[in-house]
C-alpha positions in Angstrom: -66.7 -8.2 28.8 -68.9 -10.9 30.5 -69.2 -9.7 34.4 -70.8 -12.9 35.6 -70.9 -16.6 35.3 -67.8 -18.4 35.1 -65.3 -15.8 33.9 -65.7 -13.1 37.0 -67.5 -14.5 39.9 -69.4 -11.4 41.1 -70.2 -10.6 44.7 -73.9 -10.0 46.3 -74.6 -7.9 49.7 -77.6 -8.2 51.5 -77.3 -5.2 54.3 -80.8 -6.1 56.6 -81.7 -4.3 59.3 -80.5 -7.3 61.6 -77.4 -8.7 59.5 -75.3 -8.9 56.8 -75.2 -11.4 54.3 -72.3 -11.2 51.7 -71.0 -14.6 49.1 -70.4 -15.3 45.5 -73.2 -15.3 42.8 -74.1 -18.5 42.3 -73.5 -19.9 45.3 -77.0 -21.8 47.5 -76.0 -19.6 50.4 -73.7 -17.0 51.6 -70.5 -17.6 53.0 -70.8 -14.5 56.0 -73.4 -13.6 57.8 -72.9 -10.9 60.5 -74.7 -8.0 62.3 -75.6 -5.0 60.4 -74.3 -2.9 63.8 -71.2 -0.9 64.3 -69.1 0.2 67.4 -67.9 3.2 67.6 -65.0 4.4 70.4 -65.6 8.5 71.7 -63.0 10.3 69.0 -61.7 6.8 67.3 -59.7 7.7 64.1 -58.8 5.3 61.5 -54.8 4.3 61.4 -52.7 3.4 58.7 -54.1 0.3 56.9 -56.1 -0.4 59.8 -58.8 -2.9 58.8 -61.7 -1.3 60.6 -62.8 1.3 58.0 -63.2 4.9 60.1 -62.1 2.8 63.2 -65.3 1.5 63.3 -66.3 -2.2 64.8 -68.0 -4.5 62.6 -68.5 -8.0 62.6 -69.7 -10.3 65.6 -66.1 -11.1 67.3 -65.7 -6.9 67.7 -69.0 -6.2 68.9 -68.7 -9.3 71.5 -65.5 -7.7 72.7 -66.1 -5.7 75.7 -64.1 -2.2 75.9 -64.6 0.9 77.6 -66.7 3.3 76.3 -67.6 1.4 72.8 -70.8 2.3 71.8 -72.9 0.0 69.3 -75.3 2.0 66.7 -77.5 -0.1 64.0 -76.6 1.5 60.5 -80.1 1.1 59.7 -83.1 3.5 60.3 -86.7 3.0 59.6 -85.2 0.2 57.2 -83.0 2.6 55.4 -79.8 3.5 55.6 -78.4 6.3 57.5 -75.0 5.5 58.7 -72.6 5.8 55.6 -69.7 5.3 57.3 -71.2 2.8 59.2 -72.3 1.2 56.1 -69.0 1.9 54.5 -67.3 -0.4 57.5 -69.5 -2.9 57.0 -69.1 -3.5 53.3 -65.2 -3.4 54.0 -65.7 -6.3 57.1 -67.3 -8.1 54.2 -64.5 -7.9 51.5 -61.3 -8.0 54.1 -62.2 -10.3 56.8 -64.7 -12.6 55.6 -64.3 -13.1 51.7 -61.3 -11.7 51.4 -61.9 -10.6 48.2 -60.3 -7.5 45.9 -63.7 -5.9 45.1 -61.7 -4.3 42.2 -61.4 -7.9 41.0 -65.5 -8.7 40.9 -68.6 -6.7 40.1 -71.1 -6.1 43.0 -74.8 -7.1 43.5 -75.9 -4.5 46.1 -79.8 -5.6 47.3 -81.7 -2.3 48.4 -84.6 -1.8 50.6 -87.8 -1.8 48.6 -88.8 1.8 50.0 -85.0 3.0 49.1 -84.8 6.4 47.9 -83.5 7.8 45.3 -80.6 9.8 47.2 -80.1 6.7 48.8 -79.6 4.8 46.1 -77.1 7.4 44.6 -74.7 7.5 47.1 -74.9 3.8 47.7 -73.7 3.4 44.0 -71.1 6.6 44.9 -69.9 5.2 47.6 -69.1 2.1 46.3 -67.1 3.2 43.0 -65.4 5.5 44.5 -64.4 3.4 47.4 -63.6 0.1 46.3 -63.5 0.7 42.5 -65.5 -2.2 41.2 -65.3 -3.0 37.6 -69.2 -3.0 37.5 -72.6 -2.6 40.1 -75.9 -3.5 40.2 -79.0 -2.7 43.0 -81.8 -4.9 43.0 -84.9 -4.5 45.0 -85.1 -6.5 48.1 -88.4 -7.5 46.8 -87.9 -8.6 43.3 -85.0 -10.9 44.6 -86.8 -12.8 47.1 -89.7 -13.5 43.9 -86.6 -14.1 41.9 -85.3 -16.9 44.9 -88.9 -18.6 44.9 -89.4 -18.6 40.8 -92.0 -16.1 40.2 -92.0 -13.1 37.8 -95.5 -11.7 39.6 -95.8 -12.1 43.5 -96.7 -10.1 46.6 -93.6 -10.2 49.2 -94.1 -9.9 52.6 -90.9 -9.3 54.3 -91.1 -9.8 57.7 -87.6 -7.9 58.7 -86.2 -7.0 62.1 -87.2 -2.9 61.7 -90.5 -3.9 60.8 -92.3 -5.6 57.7 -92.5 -4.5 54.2 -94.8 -5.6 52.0 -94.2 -4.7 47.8 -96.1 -6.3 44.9 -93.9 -7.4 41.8 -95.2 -7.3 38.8 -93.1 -9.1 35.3 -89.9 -8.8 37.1 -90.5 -5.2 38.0 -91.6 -3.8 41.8 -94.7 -1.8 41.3 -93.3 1.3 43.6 -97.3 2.3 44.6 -97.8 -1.1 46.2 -95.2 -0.8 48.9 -97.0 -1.0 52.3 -94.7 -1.3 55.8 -95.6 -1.5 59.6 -93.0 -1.2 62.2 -93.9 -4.2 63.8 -90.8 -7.0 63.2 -88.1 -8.9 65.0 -86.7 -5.8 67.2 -90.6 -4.5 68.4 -91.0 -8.7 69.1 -87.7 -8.8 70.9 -88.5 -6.0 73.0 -91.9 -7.3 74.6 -89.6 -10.6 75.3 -87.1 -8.5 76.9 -90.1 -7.0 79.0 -92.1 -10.3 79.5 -88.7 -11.6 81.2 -87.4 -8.9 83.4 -90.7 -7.7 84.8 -90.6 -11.2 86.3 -87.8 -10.2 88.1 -84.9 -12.0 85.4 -81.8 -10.2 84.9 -80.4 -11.1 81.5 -76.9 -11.4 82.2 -74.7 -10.7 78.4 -71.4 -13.0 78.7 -69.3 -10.3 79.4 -70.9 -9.3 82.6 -70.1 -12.4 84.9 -68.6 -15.5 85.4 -69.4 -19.2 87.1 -67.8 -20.0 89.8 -67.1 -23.7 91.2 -68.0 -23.5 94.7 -68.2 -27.2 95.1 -68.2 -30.1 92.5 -70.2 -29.6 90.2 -71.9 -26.6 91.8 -71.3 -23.2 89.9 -72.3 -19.9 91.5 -72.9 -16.6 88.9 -70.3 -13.8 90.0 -71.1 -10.5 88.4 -68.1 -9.0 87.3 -67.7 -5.0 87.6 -67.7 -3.3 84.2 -67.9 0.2 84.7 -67.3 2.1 81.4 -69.3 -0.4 79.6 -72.1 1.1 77.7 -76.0 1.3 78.4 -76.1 0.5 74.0 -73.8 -2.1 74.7 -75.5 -3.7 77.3 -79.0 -3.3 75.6 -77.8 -4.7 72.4 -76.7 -7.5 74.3 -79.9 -7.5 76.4 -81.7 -7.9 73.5 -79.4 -10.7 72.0 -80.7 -13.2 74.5 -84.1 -11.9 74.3 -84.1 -12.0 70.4 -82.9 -16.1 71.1 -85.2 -16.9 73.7 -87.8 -15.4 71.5 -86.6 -17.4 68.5 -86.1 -20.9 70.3 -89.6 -21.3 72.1 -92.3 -18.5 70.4 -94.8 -19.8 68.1 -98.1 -18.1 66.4 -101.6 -19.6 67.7 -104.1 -20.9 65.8 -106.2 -18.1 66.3 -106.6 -14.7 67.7 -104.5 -14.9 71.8 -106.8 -14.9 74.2 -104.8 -14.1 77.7 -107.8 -15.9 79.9 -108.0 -18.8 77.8 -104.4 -19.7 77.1 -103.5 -18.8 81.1 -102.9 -22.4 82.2 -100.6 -23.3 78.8 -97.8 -25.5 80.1 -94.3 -23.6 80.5 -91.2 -24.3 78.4 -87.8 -24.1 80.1 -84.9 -21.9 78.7 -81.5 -22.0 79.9 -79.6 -18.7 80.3 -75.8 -18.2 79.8 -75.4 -17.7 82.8 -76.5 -21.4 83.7 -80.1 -19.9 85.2 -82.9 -21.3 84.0 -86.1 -19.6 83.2 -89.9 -20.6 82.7 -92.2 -19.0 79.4 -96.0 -19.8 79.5 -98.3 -18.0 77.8 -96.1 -15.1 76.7 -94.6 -17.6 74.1 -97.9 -17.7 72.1 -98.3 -13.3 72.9 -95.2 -12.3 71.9 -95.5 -13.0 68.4 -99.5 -12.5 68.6 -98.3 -8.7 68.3 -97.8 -8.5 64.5 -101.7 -9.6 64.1 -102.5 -7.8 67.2 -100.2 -4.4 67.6 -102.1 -3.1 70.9 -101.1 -6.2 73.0 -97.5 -4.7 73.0 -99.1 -1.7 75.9 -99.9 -4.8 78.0 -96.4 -5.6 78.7 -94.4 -3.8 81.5 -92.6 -1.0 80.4 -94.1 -1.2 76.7 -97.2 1.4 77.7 -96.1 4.0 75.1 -93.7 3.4 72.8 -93.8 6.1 70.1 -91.7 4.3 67.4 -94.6 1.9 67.1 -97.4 4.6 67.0 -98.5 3.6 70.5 -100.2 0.2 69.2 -101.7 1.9 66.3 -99.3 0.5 63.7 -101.1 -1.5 61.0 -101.1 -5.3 61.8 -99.4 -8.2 59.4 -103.1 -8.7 57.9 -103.8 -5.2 57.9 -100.6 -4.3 55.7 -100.8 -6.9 52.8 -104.1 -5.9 52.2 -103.8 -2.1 52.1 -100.8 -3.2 49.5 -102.6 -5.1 47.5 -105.4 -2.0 47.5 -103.1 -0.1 46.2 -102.8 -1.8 42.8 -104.8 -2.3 40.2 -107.7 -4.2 40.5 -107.0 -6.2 37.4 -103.7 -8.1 38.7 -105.0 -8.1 42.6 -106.4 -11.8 42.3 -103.2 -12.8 40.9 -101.3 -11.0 44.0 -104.2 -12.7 46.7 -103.0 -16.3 45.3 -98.8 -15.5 45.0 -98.2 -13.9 48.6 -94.8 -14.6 49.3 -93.7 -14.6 53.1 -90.1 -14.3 54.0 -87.7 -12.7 56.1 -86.3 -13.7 59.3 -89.6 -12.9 61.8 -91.6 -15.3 59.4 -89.6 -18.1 60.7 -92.6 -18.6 64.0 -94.1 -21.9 63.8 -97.6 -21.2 62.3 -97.1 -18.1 61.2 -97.9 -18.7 57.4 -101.3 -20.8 58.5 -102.8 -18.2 60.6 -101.9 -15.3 57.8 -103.6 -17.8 55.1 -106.4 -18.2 57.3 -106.7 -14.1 58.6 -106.7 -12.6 54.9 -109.0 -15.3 53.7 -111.5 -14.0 55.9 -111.1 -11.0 54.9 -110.9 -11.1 51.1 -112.9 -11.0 48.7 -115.0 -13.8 48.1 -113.6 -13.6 44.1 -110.1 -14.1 45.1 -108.1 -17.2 46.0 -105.1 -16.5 48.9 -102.5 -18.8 48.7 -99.1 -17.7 51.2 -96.3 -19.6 50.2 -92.4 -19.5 51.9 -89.6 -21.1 50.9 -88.8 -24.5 52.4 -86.5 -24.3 54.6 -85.3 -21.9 57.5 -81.9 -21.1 55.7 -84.0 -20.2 52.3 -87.0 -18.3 54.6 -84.1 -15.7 56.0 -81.8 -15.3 53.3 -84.7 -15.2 50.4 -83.1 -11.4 49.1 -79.4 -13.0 49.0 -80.1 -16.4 47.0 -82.5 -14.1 44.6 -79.1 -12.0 44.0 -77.1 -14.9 43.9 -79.2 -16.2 41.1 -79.6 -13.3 39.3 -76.4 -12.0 39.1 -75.1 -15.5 38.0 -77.7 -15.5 34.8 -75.7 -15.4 31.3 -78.4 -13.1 30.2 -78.2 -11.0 33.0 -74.7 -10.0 32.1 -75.5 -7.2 30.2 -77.3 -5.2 32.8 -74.3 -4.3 35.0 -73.5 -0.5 35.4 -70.0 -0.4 34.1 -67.2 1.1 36.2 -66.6 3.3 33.0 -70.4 4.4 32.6 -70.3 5.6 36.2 -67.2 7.9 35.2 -69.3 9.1 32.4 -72.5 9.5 33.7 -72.4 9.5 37.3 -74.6 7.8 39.7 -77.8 9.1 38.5 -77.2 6.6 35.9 -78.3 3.8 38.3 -81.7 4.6 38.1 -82.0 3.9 34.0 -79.7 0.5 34.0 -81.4 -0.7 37.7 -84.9 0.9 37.7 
């Protein structure tokens, strides 16, 4: 039986640490895109057909919904997963609410963190025959997919994620395990310092749900905080960070060279208009913020950021720093083909810049033999969904067809089998 193509249209899932991406192969983009975050009510059981699977809260309308006591958890840790059921609601959102789709009706491309492990990878392919009963599955490396979306068989990805940046060589198709490099330092460590940079000048980021605008006059609206007692500090904070995470995105953007705080001091200030109708003024911080990833010890300069053990205190490898201990660790004989195909994708590698002043860094430091070239896809959409549209393709290839894991193989074999048909 031919899985793919035109006979079956098969399904690829992207779980990042930020959001979800989930269409049909073949397709230029995916048709959902949600966050990879759950809510979860104090002793919530499932009911009946209820469509949230273990009466979690997935997908953006639920986690925008304010209600007592809901508490919002990423399923991702350390860019891995570690809450299943979590996970499990979020592949149902996927197939219920936004494809609507029988997944008993279309194989599954399942992308994978590069640095998955191999009990991770087991019960992913568990969980998802025994759950949704798939005629066939597939995991693909997050990093062979986005060198499959950009054309290469041999590249160096550096996927710049929201838990942090990973960085995998891929060599003839295959991802050469040893070369896999990652820093903590991506989207949610650049969100934070925004969050900081705001609120120690005395900001309050108000989320939606937390006030309304009042007409006192025509024309003129006053901001009436609303009283929301049972909401939760991980519902607020997620929402916190939201805005942050948008101001961030809408006016940050990479300097030429390394940030000099006494030099850029007098940089003209960009306006950014709050939901709440307030408006806000970012100098200088616009150019720090992301000046972090090539400079991790700036993040102890903002308020509240002093010690922040999840990012090894400022001592977390900078973006430079981690493609070339990746590249050290393979052989020396391929490395000049790696220093000219870096790859740069991923959601965080959207700054203005960013690509020129990584060029620039790891030329500098390179050896004089090799040649760095970093390339990114073209546009924005192809930049963030690089993983998904390498699935898409893939799993849409006639001569891919006979890779699947078969429903009946799993029966047979079991999961282990996952790691001979998707190594």
């Amino acid at each position: 039986m031919a899985y793919g193509g035109d006979e079956v249209n098969a399904i690829v899932l992207d779980v990042g640490s930020s959001t979800v991406k989930g269409g049909y192969a073949g397709e230029d983009t995916p048709k959902a895109v949600y966050p990879s975050w759950v809510g979860r009510l104090p002793g919530s059981k499932p009911v009946g057909n209820s469509k949230r699977k273990h009466g979690l809260y997935a997908g953006a309308a639920a986690l925008n919904f304010r209600l007592d006591h809901l508490q919002v958890d990423p399923v991702l840790q350390n860019g891995l997963y570690h809450d299943w059921d979590g996970l499990e609601a979020l592949w149902h959102h996927a197939f219920s609410e936004r494809l609507c789709v029988n997944p008993e009706e279309h194989p599954i491309m399942l992308a994978e963190p590069s640095h998955n492990t191999i009990e991770n990878r087991e019960r992913m392919c568990q969980l998802m025959f025994e759950q949704y009963q798939p005629p066939a599955l597939f995991l693909a490396k997050n990093a062979v997919l986005s060198s499959f979306a950009t054309g290469r068989q041999t590249s160096l990805v550096v996927d710049c994620g929201h838990e942090g940046t990973t960085v995998a060589a891929v060599h003839d198709g295959y991802l050469l395990p040893k070369s896999i490099s990652r820093t903590p330092l991506g989207g949610a460590a650049l969100t934070k310092c925004m969050l900081k940079s705001v609120e120690s000048k005395g900001t309050i980021l108000r989320p939606r749900h937390s006030f309304r605008r009042v007409e006192r006059a025509p024309g003129q609206f006053e901001v009436e905080d609303l009283d929301v007692p049972h909401t939760t500090e991980s519902f607020k904070q997620f929402h916190r960070e939201q805005i942050a995470a948008d101001i961030k995105e809408a006016i940050c953007r990479v300097s030429d060279g390394p940030f000099d705080a006494n030099e850029n001091a007098n940089i003209p200030t960009v306006n950014y208009e709050l939901p709440d109708g307030n408006e806000i003024q970012v100098g200088p911080d616009r150019f720090k913020v992301p000046e972090v990833l090539f400079q991790p010890r700036l993040m102890s300069t903002f308020d509240g950021l002093e010690v922040v053990a999840a990012y090894n205190g400022g001592d977390a490898p900078s973006l430079p720093g981690v493609v070339l201990e990746s590249i050290s660790k393979c052989d020396v004989d391929i490395r000049r083909e790696l220093f000219s195909g870096i790859i740069l994708t991923g959601g965080t590698s959207l700054f203005s810049q960013l690509r020129d002043r990584l060029e620039r860094e790891l030329t500098e430091a390179a050896p004089q033999t090799a040649k760095v070239k970093v390339t990114s896809p073209a546009n924005a959409l192809e930049r963030r969904f690089s993983v998904w549209i390498g699935g898409s393709i893939l799993a849409s290839l006639g001569s891919f067809q006979q890779m699947w894991m078969s429903k009946a193989e799993y029966e047979e074999h079991g999961a282990s089998l996952i790691h001979r048909k998707a190594p």
